[in-house]
Rosetta silent file (secondary structure, phi, psi, omega in degrees, C-alpha in Angstrom):
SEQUENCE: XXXXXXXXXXXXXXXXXXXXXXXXXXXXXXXXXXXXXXXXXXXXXXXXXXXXXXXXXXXXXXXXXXXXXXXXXXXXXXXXXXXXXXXXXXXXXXXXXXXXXXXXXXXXXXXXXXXXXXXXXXXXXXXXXXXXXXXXXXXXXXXXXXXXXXXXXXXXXXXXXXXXXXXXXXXXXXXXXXXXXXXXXXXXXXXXXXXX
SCORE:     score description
SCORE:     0.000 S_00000001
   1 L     0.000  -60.571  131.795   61.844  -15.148  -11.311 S_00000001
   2 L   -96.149  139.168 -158.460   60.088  -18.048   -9.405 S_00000001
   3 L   -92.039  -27.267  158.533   59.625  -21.035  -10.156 S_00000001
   4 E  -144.061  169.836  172.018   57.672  -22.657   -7.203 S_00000001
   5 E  -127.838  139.754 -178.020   56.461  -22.167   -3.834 S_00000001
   6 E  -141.340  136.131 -171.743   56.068  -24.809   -1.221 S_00000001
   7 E   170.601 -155.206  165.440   55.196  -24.689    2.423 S_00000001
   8 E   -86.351  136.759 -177.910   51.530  -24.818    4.545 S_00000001
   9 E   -78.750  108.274  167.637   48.327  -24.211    3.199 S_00000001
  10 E  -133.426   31.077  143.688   46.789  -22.106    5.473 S_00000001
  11 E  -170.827  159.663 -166.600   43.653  -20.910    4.093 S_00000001
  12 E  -137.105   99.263 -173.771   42.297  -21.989    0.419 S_00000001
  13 E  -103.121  136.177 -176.015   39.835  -19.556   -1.345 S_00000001
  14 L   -58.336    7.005 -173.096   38.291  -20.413   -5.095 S_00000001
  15 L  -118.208  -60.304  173.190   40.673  -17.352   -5.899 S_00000001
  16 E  -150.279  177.268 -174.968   43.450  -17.666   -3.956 S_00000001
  17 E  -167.865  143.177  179.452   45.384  -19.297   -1.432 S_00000001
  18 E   -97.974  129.576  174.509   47.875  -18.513    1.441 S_00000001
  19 E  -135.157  117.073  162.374   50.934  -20.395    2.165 S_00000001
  20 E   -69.742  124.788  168.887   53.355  -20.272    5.035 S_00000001
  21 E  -124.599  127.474 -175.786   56.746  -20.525    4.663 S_00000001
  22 L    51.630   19.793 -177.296   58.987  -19.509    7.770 S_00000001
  23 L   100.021  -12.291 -175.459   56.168  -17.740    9.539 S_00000001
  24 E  -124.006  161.818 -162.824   55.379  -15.688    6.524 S_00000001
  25 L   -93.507  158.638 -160.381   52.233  -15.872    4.469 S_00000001
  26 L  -140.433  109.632 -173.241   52.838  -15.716    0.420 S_00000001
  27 E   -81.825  131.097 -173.016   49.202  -14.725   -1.038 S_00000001
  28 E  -136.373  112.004 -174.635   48.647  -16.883   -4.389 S_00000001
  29 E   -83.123  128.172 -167.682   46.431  -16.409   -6.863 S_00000001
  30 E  -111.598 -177.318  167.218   45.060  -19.865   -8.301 S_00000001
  31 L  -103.000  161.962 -176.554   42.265  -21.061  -10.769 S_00000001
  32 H   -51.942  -38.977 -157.960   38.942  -22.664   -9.499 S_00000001
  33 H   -71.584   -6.176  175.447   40.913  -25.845  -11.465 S_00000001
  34 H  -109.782  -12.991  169.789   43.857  -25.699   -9.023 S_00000001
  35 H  -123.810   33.922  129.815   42.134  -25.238   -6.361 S_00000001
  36 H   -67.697  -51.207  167.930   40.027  -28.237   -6.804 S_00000001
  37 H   -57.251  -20.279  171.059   42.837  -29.896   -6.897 S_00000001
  38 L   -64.030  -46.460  179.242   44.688  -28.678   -3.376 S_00000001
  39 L    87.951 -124.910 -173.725   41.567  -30.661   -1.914 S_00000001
  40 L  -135.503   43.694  171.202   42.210  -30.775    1.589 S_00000001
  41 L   -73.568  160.607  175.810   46.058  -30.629    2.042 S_00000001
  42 L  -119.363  -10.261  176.872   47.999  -28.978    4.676 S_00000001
  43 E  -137.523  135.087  135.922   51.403  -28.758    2.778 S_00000001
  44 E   -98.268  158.179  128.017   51.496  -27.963   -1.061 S_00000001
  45 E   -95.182  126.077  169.222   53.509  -27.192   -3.760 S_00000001
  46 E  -141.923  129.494  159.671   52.423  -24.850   -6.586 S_00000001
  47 E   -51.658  143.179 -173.273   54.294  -23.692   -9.896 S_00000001
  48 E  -119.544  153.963 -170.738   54.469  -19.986  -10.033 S_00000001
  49 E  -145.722  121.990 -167.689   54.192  -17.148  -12.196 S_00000001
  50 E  -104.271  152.025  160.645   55.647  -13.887  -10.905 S_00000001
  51 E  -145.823  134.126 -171.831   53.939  -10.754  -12.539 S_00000001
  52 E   -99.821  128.265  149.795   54.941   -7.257  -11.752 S_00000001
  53 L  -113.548  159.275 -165.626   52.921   -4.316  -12.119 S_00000001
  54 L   -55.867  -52.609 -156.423   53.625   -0.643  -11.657 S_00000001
  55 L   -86.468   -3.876 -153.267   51.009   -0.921   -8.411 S_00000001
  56 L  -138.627  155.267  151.889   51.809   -4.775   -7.608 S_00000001
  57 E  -144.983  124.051  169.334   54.012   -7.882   -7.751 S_00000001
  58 E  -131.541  155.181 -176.235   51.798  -10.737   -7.844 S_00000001
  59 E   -93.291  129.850  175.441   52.085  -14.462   -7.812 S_00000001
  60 E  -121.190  137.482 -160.040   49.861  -16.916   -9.801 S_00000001
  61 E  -131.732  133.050 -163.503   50.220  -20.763   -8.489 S_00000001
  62 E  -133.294  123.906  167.748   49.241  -23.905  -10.844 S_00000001
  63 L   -52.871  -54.362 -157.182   49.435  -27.575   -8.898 S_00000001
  64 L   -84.458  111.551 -165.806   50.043  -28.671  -13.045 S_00000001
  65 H   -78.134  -19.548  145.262   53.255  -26.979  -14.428 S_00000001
  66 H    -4.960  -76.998  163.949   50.867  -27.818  -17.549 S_00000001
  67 H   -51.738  -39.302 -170.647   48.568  -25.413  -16.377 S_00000001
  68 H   -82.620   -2.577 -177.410   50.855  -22.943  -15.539 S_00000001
  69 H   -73.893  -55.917 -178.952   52.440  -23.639  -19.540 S_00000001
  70 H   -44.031  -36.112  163.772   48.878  -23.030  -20.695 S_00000001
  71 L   -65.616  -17.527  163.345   48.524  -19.624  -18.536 S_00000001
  72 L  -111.760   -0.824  148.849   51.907  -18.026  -20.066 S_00000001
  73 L   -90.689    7.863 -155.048   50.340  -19.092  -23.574 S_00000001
  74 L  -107.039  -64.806  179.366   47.457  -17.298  -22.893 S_00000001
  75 L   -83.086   28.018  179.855   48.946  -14.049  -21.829 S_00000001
  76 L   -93.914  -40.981  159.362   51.208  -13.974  -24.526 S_00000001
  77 L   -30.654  139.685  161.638   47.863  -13.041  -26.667 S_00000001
  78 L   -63.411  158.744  152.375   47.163   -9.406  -27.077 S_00000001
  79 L    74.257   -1.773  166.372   44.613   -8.271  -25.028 S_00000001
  80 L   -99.733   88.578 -136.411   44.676  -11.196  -22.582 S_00000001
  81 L  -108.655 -160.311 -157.889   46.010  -10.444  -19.513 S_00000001
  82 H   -72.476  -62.535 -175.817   47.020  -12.375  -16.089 S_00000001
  83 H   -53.785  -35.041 -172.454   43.288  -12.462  -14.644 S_00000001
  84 H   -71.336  -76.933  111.030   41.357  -12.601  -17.587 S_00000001
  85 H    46.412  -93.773  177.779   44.073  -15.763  -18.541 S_00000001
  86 H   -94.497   20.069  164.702   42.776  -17.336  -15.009 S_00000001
  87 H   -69.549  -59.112 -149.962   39.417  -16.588  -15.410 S_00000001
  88 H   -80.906  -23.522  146.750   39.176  -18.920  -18.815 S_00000001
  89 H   -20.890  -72.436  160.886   41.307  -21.492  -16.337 S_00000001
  90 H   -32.895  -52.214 -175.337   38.752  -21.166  -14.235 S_00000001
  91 H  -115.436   11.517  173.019   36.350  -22.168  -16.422 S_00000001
  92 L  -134.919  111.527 -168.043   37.950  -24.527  -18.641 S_00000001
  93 L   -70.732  147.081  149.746   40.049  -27.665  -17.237 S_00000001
  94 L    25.449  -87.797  165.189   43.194  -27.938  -19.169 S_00000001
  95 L   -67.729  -36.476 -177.684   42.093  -30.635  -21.376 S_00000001
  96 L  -100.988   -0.388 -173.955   39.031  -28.795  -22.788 S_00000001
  97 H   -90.353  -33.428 -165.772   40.905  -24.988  -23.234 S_00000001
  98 H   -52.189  -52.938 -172.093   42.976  -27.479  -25.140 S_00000001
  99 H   -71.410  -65.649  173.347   40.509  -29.356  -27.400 S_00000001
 100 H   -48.071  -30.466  174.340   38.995  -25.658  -28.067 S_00000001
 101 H   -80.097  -41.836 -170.310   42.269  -23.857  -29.401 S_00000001
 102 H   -88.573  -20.734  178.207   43.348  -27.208  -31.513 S_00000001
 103 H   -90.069  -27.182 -165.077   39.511  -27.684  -32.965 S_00000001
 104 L    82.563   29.251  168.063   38.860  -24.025  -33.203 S_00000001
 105 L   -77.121  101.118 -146.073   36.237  -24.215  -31.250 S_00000001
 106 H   -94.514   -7.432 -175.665   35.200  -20.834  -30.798 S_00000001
 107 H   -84.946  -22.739  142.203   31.947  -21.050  -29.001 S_00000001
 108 H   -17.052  -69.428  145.375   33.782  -22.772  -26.178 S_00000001
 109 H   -68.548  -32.247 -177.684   35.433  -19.937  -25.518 S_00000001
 110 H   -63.582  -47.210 -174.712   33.228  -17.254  -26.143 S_00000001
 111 L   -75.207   19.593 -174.340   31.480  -19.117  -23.020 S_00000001
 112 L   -78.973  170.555  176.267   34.238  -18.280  -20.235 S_00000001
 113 L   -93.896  109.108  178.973   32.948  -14.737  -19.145 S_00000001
 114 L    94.497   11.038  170.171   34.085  -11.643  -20.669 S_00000001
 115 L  -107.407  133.071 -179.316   35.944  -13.451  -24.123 S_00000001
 116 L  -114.242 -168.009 -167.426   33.720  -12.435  -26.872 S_00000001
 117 L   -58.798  -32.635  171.574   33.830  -13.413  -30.387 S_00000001
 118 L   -99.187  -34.559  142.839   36.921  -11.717  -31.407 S_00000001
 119 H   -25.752  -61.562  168.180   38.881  -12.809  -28.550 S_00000001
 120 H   -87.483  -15.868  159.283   38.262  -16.130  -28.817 S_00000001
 121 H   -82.022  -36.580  155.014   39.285  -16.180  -32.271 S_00000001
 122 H   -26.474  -72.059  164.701   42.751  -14.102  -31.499 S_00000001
 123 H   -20.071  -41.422 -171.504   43.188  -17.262  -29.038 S_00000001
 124 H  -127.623   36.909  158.754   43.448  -20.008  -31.358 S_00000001
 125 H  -108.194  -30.657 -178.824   44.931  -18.128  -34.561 S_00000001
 126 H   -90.042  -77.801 -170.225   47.745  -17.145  -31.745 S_00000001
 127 L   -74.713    2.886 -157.142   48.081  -20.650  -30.194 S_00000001
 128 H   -88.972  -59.928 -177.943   46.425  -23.128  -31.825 S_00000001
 129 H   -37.325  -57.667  165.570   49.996  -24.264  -34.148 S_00000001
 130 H   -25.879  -57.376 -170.899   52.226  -23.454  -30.728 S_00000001
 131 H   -62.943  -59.384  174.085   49.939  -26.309  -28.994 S_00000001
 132 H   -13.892  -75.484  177.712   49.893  -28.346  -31.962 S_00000001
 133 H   -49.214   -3.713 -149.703   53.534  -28.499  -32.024 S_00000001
 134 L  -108.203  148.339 -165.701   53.845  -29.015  -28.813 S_00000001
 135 H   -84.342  -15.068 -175.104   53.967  -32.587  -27.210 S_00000001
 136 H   -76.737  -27.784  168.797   51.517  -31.423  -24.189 S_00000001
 137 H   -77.939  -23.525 -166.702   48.430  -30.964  -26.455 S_00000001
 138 H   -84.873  -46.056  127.316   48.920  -34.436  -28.254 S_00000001
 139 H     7.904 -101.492  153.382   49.683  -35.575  -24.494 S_00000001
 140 H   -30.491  -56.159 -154.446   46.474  -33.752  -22.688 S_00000001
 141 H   -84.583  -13.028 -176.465   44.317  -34.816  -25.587 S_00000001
 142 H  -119.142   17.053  146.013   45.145  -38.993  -25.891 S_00000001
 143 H   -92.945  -18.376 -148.722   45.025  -39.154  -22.044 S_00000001
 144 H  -100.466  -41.712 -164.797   41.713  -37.133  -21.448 S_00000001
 145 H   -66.045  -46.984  174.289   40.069  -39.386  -24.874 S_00000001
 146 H   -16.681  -80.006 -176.658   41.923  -42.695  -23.172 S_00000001
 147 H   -32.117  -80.559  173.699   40.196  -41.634  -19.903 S_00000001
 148 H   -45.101  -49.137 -165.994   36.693  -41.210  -21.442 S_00000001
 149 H   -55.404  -53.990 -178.415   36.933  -43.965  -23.534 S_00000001
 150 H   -77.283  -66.232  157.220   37.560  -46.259  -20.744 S_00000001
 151 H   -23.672  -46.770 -155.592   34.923  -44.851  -18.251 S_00000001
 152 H   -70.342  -32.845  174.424   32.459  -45.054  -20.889 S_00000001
 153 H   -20.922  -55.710 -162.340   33.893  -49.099  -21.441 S_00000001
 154 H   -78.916  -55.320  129.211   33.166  -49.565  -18.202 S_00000001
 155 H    22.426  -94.415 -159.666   29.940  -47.671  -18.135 S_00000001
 156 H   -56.066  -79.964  166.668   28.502  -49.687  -20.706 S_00000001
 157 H   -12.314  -45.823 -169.928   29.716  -53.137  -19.392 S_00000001
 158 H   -51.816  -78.612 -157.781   27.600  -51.862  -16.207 S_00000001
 159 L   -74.418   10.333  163.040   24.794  -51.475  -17.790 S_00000001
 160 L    88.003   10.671  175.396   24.704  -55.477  -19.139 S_00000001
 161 L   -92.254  157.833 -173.191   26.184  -55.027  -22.478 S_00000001
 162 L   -89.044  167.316 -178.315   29.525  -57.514  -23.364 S_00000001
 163 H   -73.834  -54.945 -176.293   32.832  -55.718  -23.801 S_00000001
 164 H   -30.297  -72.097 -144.253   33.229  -56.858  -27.550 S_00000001
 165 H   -89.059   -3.762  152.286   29.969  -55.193  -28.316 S_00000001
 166 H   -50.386  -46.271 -148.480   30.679  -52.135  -25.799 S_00000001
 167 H  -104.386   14.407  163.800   33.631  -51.633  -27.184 S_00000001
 168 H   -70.982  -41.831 -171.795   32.591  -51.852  -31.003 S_00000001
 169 H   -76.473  -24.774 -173.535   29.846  -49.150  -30.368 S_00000001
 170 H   -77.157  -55.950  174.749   32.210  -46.823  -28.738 S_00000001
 171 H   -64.242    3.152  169.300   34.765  -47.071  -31.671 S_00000001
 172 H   -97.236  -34.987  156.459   32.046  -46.629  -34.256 S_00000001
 173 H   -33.310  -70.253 -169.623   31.319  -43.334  -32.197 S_00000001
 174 H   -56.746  -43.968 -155.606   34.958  -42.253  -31.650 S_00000001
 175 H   -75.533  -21.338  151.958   35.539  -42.944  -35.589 S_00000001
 176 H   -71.495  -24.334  143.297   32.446  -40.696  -36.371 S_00000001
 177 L   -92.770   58.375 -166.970   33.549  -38.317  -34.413 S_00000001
 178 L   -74.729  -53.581  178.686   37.112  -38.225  -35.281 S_00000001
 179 L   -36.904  -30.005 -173.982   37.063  -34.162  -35.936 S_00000001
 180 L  -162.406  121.197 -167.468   35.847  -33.796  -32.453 S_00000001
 181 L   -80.817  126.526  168.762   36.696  -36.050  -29.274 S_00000001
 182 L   -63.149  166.579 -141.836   33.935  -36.293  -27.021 S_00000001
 183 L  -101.151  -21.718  170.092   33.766  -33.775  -24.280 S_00000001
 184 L  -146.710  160.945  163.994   32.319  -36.820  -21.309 S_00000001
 185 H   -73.432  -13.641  164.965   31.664  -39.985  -20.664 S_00000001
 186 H   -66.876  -35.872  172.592   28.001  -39.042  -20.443 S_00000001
 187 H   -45.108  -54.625 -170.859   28.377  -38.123  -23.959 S_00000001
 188 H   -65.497  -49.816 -151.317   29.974  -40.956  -25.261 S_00000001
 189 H   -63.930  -47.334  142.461   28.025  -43.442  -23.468 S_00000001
 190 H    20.107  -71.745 -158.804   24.833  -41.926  -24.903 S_00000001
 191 H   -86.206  -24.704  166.438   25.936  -41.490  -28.531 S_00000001
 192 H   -83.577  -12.554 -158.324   26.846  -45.440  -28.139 S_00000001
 193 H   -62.650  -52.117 -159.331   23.918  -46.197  -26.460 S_00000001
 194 H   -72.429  -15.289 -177.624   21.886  -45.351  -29.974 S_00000001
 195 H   -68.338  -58.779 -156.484   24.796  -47.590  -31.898 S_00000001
 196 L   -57.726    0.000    0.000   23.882  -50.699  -29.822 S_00000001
């Protein structure tokens, strides 16, 4: 029913967040991961998700219309509903709910709070081909390794090593770990560290 809301931020809670439009306040419920991102604006926009209940009609707000695709694949699951949905938001960026549904990583999930074992396997037997297919996981997943890759590059350089041989140890990493992209740049630099 709507698709975004835009106006003044005028208070920002790890939960939620209020925004004036025309004098009136529009109560929004966000993830911890969107509302790192409002920072410390005074005017936003955030994609919306309206969801009606018999006692309610409430609004969920994503800065990332990403986010808000990943949060109506989520509640599409049985048994996953709008909170639980921006709970595992919450506690998973994007990029890594992402990595976990397309690797099948299930203990990933199992660690958001309150997804157990069966749960988290529902999750990626119901989504993991949808992402696949989808140009936003192949997208998310070669900007967030790009990203890492390059931090760790740089990293390394830092630390008095040449780029050639920086960036041979990272791709003898990456290509050992093709099945599974590393999850930081602490990682990476680490697991190159012992190549070099």
């Amino acid at each position: 029913m709507y698709s975004y809301i835009k106006g003044k931020l005028v208070e920002k809670h790890p939960t939620h967040a209020i925004i004036d439009i025309g004098g009136m306040g529009y109560m929004v419920h966000i993830s911890l991961y969107t509302y790192t991102q409002l920072g410390d604006r005074e005017e936003c926009m955030l994609h919306l998700h309206h969801v009606v209940r018999e006692d309610a009609h409430l609004l969920f707000g994503f800065m990332e219309e990403q986010e808000r695709n990943l949060f109506r694949q989520l509640i599409s699951v049985s048994g996953i509903g709008a909170n639980t949905a921006r709970l595992i938001l919450s506690s998973l960026s994007p990029e890594e709910l992402v990595e976990a549904i397309v690797h099948k990583d299930v203990s990933t999930l199992k660690s958001v709070k309150g997804i157990g074992a069966r749960s988290a396997e529902r999750i990626i037997v119901d989504l993991k081909d949808k992402l696949e297919k989808t140009d936003f996981s192949e997208e998310i997943l070669h900007i967030s390794h790009n990203t890492i890759k390059q931090e760790a590059l740089t990293g390394l350089i830092i630390l008095g090593f040449s780029k050639v041989q920086a960036e041979k140890a990272i791709d003898k990493v990456l290509q050992a770990e093709k099945e599974v992209a590393p999850s930081s740049v602490e990682s990476l630099i680490k697991e190159a560290l012992r190549v070099l």
